[in-house]
MOPAC internal coordinates of N, CA, C and O (Angstrom, degrees):
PM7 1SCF
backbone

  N    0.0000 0     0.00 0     0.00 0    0    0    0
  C    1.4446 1     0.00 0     0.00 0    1    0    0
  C    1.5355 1   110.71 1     0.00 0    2    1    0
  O    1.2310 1   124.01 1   140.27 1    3    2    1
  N    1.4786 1   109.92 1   -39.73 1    3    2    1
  C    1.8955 1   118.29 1  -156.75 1    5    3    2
  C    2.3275 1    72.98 1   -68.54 1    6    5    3
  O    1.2310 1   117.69 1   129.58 1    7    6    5
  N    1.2652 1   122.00 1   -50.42 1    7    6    5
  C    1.2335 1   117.84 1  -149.61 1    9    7    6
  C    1.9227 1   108.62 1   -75.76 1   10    9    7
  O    1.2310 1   125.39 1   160.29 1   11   10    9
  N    1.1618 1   107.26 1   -19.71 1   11   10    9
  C    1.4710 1   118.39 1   156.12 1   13   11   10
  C    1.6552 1   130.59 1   -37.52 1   14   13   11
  O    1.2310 1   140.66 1   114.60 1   15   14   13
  N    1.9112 1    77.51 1   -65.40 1   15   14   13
  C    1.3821 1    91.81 1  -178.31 1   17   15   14
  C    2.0861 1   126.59 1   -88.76 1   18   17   15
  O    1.2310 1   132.04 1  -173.05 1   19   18   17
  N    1.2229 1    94.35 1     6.95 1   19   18   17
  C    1.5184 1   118.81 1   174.59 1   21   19   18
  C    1.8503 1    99.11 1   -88.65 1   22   21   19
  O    1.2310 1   126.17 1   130.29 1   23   22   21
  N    1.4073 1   105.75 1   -49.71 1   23   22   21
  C    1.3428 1   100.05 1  -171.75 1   25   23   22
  C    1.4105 1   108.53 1   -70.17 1   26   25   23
  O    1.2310 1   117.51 1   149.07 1   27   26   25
  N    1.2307 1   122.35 1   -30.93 1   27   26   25
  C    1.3746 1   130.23 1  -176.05 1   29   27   26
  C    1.4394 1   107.54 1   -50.42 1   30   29   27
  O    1.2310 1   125.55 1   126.73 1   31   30   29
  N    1.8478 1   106.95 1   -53.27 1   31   30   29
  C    1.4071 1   113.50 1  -144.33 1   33   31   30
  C    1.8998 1    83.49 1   -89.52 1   34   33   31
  O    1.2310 1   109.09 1  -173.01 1   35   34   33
  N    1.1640 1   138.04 1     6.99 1   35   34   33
  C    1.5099 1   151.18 1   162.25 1   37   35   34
  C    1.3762 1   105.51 1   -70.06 1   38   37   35
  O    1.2310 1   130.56 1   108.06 1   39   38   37
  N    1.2722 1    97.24 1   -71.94 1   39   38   37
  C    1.7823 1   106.53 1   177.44 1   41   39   38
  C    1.6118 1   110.34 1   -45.90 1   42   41   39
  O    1.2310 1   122.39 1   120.19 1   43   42   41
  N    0.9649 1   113.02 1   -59.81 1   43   42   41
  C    1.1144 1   140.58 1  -167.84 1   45   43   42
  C    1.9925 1   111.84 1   -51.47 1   46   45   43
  O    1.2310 1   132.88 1   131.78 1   47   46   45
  N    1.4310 1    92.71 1   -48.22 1   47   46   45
  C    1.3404 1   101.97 1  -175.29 1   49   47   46
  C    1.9460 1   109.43 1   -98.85 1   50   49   47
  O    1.2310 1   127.90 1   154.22 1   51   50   49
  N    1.4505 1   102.40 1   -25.78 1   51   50   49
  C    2.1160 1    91.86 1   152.44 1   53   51   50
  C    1.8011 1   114.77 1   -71.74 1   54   53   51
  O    1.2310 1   124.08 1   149.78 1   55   54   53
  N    1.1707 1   109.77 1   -30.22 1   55   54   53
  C    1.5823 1    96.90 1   175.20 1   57   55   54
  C    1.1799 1   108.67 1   -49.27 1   58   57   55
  O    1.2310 1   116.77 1   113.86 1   59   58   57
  N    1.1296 1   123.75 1   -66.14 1   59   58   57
  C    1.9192 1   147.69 1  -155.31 1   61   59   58
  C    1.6296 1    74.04 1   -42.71 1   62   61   59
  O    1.2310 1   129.38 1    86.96 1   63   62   61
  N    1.3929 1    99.53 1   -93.04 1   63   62   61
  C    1.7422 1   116.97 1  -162.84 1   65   63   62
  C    1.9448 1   112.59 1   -33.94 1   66   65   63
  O    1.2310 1   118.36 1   135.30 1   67   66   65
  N    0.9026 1   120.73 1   -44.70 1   67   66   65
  C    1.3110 1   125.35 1   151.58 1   69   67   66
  C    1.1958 1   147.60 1   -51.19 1   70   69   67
  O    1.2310 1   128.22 1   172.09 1   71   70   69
  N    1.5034 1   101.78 1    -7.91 1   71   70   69
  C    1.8527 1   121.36 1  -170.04 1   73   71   70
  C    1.6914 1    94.30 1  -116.99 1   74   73   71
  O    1.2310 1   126.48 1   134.94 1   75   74   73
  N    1.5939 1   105.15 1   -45.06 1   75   74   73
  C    1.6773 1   108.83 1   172.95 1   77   75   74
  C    1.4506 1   124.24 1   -83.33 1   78   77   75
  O    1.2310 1   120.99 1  -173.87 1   79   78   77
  N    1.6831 1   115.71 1     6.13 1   79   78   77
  C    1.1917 1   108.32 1   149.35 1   81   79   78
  C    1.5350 1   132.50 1   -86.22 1   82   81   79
  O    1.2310 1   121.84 1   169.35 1   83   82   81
  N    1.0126 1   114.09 1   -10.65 1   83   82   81
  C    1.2366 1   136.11 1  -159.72 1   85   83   82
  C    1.5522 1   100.78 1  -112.42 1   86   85   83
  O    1.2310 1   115.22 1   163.08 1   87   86   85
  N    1.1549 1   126.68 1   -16.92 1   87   86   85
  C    1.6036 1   131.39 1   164.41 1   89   87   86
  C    1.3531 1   118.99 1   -93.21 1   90   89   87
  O    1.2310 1   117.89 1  -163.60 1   91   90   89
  N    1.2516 1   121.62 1    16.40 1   91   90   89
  C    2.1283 1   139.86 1  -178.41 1   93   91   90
  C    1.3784 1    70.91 1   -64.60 1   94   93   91
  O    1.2310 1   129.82 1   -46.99 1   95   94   93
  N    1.7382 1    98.66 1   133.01 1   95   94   93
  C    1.1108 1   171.90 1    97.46 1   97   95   94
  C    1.6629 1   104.11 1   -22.25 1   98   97   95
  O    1.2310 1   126.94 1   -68.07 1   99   98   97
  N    1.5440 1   104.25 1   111.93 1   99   98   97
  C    1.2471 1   129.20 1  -174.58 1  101   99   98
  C    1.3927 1   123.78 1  -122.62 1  102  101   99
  O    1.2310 1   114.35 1   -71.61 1  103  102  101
  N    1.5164 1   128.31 1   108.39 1  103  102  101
  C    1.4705 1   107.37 1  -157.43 1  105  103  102
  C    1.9054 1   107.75 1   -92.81 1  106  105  103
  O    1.2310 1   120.55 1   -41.61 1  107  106  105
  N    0.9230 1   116.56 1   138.39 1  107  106  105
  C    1.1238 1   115.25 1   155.47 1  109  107  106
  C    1.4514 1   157.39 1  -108.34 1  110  109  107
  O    1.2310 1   118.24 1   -53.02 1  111  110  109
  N    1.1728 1   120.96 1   126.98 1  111  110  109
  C    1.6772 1   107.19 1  -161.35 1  113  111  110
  C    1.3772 1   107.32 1   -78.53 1  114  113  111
  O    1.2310 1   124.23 1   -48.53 1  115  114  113
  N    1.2756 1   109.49 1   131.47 1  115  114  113
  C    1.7326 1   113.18 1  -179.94 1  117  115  114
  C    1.7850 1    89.92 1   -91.63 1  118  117  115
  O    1.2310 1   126.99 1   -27.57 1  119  118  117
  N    1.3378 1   104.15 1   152.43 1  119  118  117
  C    1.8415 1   112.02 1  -162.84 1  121  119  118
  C    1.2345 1    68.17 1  -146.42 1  122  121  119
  O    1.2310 1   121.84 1   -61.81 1  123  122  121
  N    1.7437 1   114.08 1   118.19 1  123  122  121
  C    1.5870 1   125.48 1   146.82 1  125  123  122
  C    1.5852 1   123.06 1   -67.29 1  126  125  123
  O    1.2310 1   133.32 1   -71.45 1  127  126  125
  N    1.7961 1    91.86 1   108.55 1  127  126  125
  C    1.4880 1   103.76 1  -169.91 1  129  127  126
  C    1.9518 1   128.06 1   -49.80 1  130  129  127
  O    1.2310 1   128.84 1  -178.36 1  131  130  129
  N    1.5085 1   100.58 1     1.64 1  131  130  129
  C    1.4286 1   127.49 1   172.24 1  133  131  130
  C    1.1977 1   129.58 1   -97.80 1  134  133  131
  O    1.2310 1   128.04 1  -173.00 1  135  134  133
  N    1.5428 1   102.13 1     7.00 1  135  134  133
  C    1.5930 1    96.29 1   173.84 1  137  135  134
  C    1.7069 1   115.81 1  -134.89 1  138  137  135
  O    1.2310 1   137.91 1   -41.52 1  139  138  137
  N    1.6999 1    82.91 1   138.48 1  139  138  137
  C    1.7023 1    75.46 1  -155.19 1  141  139  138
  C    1.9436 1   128.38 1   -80.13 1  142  141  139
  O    1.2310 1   124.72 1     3.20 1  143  142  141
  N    0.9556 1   108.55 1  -176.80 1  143  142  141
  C    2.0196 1   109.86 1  -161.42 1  145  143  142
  C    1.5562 1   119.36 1   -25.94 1  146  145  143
  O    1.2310 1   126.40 1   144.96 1  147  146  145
  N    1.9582 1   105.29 1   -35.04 1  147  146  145
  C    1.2892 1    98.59 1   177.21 1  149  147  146
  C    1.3870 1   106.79 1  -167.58 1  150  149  147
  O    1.2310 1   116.91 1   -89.35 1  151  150  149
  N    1.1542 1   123.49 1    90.65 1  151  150  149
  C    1.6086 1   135.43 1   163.63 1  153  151  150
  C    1.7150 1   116.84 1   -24.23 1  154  153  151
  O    1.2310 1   115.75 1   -79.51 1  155  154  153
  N    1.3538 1   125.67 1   100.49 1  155  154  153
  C    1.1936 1   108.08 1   178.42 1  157  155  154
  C    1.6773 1   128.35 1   -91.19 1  158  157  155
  O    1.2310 1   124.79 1   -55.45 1  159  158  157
  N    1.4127 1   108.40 1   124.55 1  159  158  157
  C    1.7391 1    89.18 1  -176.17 1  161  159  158
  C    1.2775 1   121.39 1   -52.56 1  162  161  159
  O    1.2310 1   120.19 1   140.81 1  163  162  161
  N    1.7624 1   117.25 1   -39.19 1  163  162  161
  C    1.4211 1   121.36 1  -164.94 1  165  163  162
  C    1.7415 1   121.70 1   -64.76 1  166  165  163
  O    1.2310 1   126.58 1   142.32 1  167  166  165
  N    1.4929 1   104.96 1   -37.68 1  167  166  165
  C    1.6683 1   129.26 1  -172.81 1  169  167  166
  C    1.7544 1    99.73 1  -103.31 1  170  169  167
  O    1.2310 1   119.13 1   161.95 1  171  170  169
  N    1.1656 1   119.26 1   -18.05 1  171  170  169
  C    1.2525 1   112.87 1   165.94 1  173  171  170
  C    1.6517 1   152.66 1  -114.16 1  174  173  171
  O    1.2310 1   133.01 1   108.78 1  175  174  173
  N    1.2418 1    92.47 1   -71.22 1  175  174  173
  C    2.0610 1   113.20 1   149.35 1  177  175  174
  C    1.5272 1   100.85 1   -31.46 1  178  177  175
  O    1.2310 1   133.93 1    84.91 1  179  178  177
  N    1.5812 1    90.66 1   -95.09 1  179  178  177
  C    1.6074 1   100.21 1  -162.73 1  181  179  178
  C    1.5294 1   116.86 1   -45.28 1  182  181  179
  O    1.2310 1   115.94 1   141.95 1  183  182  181
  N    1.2718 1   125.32 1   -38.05 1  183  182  181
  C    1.6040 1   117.88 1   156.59 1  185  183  182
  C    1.5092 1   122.31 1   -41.90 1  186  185  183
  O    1.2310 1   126.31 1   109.72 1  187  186  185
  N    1.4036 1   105.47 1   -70.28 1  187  186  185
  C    1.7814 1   102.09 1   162.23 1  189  187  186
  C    1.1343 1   140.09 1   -26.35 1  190  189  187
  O    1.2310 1   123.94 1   129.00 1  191  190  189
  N    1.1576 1   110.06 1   -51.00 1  191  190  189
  C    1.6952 1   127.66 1  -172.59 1  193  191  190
  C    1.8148 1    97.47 1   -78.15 1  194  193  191
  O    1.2310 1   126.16 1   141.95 1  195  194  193
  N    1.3970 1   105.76 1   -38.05 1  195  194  193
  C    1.5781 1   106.43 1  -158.24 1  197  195  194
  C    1.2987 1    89.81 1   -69.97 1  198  197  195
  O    1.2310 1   116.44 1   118.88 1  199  198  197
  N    1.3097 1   124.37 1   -61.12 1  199  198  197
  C    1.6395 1   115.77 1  -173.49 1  201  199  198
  C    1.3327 1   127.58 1   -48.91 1  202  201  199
  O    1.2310 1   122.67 1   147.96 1  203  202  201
  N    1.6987 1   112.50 1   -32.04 1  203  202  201
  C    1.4417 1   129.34 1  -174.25 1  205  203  202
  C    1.3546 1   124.21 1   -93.40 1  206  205  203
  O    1.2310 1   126.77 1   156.66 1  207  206  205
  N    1.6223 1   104.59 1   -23.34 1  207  206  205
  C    1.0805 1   100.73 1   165.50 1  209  207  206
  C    1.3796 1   125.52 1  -147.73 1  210  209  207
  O    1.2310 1   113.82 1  -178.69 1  211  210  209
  N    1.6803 1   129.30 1     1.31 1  211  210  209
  C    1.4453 1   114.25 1   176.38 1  213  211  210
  C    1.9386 1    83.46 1  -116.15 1  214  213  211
  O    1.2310 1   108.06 1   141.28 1  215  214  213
  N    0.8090 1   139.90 1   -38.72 1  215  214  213
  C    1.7299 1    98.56 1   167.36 1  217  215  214
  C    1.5232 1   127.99 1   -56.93 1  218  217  215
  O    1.2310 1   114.01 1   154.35 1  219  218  217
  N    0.4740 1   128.95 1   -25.65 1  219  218  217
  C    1.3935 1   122.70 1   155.44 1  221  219  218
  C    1.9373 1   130.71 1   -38.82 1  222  221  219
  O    1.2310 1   139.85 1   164.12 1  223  222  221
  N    1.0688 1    79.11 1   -15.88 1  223  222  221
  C    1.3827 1    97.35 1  -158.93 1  225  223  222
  C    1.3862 1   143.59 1    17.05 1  226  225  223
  O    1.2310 1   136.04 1   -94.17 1  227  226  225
  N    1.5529 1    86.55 1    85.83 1  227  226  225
  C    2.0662 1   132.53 1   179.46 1  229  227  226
  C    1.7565 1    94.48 1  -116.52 1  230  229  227
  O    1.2310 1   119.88 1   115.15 1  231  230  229
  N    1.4831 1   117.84 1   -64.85 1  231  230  229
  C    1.1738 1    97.99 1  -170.05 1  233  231  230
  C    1.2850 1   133.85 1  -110.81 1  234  233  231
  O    1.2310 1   115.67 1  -154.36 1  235  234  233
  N    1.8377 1   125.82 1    25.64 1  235  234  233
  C    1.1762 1   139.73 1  -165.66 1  237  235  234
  C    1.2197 1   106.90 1   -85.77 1  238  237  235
  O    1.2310 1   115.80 1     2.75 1  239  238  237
  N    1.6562 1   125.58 1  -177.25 1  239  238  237
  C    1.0567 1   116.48 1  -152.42 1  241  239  238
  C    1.5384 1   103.46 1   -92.14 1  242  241  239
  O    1.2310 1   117.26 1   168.41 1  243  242  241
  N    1.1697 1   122.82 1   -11.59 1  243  242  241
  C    1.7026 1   133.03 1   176.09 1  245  243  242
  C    1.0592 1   106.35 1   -53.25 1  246  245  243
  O    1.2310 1   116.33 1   116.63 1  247  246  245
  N    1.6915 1   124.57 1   -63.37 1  247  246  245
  C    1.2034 1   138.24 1  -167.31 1  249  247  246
  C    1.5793 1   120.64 1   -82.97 1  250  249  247
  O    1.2310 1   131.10 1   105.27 1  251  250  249
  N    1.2550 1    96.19 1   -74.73 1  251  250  249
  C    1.5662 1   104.26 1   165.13 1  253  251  250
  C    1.5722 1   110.91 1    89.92 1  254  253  251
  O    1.2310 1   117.77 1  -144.63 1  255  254  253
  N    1.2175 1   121.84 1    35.37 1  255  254  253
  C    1.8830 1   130.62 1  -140.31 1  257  255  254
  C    1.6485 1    85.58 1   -69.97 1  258  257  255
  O    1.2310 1   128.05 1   -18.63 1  259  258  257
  N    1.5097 1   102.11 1   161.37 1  259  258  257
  C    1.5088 1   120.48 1  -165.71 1  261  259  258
  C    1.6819 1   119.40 1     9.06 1  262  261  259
  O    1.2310 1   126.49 1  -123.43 1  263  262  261
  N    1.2376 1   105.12 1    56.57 1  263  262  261
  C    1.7011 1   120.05 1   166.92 1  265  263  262
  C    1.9521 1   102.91 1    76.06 1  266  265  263
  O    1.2310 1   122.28 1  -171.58 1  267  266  265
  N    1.6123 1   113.23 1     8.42 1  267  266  265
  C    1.0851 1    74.50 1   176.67 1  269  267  266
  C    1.9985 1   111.05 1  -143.51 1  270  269  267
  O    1.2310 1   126.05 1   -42.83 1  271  270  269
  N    1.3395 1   105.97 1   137.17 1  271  270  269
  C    1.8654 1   122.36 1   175.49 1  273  271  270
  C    1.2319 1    82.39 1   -73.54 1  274  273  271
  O    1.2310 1   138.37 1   -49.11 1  275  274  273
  N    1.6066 1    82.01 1   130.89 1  275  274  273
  C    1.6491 1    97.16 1   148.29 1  277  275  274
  C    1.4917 1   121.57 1  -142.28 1  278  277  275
  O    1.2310 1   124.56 1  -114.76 1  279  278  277
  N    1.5340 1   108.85 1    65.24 1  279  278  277
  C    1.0770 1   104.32 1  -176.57 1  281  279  278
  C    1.5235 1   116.28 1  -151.55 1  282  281  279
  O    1.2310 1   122.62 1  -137.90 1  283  282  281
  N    1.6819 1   112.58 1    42.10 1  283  282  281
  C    1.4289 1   131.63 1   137.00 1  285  283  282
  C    1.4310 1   103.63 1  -118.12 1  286  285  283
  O    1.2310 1   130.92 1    11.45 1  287  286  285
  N    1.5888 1    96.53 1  -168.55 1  287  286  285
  C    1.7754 1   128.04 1   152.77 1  289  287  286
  C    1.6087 1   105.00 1   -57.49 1  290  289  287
  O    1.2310 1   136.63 1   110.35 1  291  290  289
  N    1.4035 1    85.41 1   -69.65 1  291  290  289
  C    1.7877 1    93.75 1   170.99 1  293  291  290
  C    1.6731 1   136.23 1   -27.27 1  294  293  291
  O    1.2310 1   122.43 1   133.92 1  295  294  293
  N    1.2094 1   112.95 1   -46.08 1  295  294  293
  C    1.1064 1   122.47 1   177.54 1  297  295  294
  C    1.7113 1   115.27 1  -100.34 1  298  297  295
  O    1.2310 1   123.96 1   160.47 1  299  298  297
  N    1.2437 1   110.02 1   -19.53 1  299  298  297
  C    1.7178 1   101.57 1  -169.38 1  301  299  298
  C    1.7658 1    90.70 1  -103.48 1  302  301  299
  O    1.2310 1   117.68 1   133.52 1  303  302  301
  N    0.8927 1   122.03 1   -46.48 1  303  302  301
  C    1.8961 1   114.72 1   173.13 1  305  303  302
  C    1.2301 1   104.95 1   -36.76 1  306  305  303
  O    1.2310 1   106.84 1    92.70 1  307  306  305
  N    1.1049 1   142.09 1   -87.30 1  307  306  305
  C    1.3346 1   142.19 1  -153.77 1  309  307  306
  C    1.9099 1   102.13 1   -61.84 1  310  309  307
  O    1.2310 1   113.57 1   159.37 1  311  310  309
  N    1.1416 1   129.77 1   -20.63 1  311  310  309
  C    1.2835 1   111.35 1  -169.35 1  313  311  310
  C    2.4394 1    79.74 1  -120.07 1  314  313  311
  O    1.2310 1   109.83 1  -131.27 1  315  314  313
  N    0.8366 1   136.69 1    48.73 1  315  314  313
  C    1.4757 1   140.56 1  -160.82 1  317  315  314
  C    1.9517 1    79.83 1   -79.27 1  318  317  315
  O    1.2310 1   122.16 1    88.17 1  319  318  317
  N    0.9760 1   113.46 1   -91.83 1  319  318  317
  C    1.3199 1   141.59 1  -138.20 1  321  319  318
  C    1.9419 1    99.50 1   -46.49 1  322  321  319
  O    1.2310 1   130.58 1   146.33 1  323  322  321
  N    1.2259 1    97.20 1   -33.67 1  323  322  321
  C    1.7117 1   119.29 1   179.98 1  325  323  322
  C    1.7356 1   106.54 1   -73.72 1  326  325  323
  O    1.2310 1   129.43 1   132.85 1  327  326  325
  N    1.3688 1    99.42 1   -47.15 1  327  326  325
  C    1.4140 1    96.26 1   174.93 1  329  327  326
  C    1.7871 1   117.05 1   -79.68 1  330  329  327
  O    1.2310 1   122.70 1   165.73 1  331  330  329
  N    1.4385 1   112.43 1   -14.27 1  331  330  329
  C    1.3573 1   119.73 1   173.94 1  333  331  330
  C    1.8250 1    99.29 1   -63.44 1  334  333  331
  O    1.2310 1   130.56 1   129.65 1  335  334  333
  N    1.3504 1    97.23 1   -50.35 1  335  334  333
  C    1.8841 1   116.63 1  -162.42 1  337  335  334
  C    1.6712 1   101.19 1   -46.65 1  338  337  335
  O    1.2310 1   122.59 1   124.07 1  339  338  337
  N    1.5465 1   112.65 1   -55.93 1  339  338  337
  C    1.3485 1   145.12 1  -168.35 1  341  339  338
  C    1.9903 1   102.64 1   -76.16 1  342  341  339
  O    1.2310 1   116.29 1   150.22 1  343  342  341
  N    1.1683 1   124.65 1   -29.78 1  343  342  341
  C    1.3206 1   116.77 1   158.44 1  345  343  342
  C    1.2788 1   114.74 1   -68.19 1  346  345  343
  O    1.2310 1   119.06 1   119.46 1  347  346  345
  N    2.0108 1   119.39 1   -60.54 1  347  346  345
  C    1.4420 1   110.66 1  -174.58 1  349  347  346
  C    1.4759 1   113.18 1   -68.94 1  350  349  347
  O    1.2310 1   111.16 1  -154.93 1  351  350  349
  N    1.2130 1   134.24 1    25.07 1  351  350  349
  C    1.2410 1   121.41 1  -160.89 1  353  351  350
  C    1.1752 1   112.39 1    33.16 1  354  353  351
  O    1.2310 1   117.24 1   -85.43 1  355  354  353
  N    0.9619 1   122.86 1    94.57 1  355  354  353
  C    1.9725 1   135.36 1  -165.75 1  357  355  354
  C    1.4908 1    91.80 1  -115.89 1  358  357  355
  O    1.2310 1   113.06 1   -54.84 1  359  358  357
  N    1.9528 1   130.72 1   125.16 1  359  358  357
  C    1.5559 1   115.92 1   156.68 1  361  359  358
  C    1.3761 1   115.25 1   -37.19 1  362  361  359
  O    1.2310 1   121.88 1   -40.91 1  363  362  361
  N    1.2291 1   114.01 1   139.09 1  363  362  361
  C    1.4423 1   125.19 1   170.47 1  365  363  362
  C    1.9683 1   120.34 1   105.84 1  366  365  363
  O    1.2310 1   134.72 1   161.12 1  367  366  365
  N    1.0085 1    89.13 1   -18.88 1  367  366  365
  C    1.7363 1   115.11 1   173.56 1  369  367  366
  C    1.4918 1   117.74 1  -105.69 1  370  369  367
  O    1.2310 1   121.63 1   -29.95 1  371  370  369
  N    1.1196 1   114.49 1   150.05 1  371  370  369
  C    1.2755 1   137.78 1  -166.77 1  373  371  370
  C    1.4887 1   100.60 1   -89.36 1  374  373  371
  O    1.2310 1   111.58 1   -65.85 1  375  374  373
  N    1.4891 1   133.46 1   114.15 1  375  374  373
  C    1.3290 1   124.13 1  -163.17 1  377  375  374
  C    1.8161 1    96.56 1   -73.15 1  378  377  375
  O    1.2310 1   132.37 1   -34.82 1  379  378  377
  N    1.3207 1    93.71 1   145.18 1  379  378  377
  C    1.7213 1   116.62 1  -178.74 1  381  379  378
  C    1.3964 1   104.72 1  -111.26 1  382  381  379
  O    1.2310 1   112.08 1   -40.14 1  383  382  381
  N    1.6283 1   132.55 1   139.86 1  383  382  381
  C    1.7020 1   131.67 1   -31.26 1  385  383  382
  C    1.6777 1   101.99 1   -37.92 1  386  385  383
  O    1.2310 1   125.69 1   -43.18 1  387  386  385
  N    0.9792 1   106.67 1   136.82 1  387  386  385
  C    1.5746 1   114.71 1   152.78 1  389  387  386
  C    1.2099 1   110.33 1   -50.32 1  390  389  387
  O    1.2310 1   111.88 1   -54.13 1  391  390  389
  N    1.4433 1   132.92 1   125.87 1  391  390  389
  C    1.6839 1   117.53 1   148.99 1  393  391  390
  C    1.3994 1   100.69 1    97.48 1  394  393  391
  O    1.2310 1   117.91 1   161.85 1  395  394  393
  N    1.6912 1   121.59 1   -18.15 1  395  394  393
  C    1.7979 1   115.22 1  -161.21 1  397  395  394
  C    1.6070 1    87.82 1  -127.94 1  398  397  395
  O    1.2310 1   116.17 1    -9.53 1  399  398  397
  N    1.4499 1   124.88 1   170.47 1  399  398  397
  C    1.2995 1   144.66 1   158.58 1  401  399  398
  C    1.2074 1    87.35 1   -44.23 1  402  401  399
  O    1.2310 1   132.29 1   -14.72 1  403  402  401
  N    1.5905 1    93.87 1   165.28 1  403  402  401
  C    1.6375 1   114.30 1   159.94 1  405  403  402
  C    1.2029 1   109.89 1   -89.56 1  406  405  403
  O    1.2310 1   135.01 1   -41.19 1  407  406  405
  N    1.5908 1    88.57 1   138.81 1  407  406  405
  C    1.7723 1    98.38 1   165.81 1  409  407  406
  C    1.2603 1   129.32 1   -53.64 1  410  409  407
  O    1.2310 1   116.57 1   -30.48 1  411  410  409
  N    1.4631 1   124.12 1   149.52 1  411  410  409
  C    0.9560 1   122.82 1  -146.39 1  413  411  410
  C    1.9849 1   117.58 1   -86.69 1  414  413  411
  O    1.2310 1   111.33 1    -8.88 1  415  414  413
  N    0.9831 1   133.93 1   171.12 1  415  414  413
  C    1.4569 1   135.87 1  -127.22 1  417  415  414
  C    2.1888 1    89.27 1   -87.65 1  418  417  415
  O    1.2310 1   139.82 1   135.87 1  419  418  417
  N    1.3078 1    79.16 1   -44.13 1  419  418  417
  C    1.8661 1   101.43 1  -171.07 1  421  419  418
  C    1.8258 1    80.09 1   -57.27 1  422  421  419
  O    1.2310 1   109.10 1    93.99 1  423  422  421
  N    1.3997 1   138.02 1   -86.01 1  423  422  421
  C    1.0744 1   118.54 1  -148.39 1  425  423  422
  C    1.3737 1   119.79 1   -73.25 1  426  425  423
  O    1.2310 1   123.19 1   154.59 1  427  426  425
  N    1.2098 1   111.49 1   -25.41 1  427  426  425
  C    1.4668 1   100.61 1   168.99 1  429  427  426
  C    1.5016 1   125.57 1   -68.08 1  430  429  427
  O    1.2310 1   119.42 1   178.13 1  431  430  429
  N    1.4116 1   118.72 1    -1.87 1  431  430  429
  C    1.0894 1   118.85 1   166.09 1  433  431  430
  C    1.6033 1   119.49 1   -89.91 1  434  433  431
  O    1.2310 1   124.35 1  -174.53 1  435  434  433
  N    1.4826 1   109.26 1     5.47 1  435  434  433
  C    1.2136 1   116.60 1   160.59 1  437  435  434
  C    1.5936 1   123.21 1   -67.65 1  438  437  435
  O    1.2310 1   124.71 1   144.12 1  439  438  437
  N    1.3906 1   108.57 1   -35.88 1  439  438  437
  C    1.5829 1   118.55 1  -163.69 1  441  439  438
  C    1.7594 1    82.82 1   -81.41 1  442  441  439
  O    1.2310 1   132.35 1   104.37 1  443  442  441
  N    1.4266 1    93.76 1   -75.63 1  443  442  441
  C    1.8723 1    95.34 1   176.51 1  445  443  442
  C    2.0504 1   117.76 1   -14.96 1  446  445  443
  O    1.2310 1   118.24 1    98.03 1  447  446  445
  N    0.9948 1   120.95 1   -81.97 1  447  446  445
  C    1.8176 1   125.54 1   151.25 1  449  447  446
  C    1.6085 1    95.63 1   -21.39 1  450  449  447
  O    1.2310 1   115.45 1   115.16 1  451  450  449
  N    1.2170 1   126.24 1   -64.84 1  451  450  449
  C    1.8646 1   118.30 1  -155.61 1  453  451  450
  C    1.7387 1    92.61 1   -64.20 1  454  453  451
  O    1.2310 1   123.01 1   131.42 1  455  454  453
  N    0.6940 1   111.84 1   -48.58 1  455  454  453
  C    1.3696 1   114.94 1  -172.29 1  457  455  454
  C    0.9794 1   122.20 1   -77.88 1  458  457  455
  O    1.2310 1   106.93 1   149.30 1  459  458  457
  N    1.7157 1   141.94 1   -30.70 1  459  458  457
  C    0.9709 1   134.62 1   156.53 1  461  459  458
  C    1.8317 1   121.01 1   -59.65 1  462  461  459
  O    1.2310 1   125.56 1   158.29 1  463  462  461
  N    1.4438 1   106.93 1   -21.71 1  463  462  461
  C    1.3677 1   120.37 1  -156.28 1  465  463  462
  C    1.8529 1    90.60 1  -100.71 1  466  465  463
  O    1.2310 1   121.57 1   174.90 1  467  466  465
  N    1.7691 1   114.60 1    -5.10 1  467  466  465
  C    1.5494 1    83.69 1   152.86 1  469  467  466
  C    1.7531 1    79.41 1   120.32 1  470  469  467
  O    1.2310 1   118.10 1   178.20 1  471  470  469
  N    1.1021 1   121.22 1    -1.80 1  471  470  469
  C    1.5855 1   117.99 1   176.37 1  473  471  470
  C    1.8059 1   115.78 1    52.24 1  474  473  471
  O    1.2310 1   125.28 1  -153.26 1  475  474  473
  N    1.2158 1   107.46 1    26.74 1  475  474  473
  C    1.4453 1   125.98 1  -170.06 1  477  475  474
  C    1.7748 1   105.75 1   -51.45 1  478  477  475
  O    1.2310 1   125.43 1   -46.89 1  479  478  477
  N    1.0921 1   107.18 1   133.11 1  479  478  477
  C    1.8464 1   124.20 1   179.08 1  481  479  478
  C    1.4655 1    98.62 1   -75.00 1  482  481  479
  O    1.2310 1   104.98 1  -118.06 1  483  482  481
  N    1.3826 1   145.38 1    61.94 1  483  482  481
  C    1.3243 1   159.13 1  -141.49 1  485  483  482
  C    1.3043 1   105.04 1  -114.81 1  486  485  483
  O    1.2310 1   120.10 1   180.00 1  487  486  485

């Protein structure tokens, strides 16, 4: 009987492993079919942001409003995704321009592309 139920829990336990190899989980990157080969930070981003938001002066380096510069690679990469949140008016973010409409759909899908494409120092 003890050798029954050993073989069972054998059988039993190569099935499992054999059914969950064959069920891998594959990730895939979704690439928004609207953005084009390579987003540049230098000729693009950082122009955007500079006009929209550190001349103004909210996010230059004088001021620096709610903890954040935005006016390298350096400083807007590491906080990207917050300032993406704060352009689309995303719940939970503080809508970005302060005080003005939101920017418009075409450029914010510039940062969106920079960031998907790897936030590259370009």
């Amino acid at each position: 009987m003890k050798r029954k139920i050993m073989f069972a829990s054998a059988f039993l336990f190569t099935l499992v492993m054999v059914i969950s190899c064959k069920k891998d989980k594959v990730s895939t990157v979704s690439v928004n079919p609207n953005c084009p080969d390579t987003i540049s930070f230098s000729a693009t981003v950082l122009p955007l942001i500079t006009q929209n938001c550190s001349t103004s002066g909210c996010h230059d380096a004088g001021s620096g409003s709610a903890g954040y510069t935005l006016t390298s690679h350096q400083d807007i990469s590491p906080s990207a995704n917050q300032v993406l949140g704060a352009m689309r008016h995303d719940a939970g973010f503080s809508p970005m321009p302060a005080g003005a409409p939101k920017l418009a759909d075409s450029l914010i899908q510039y940062v969106e592309c920079w960031i998907a494409q790897g936030k590259l120092n370009n």
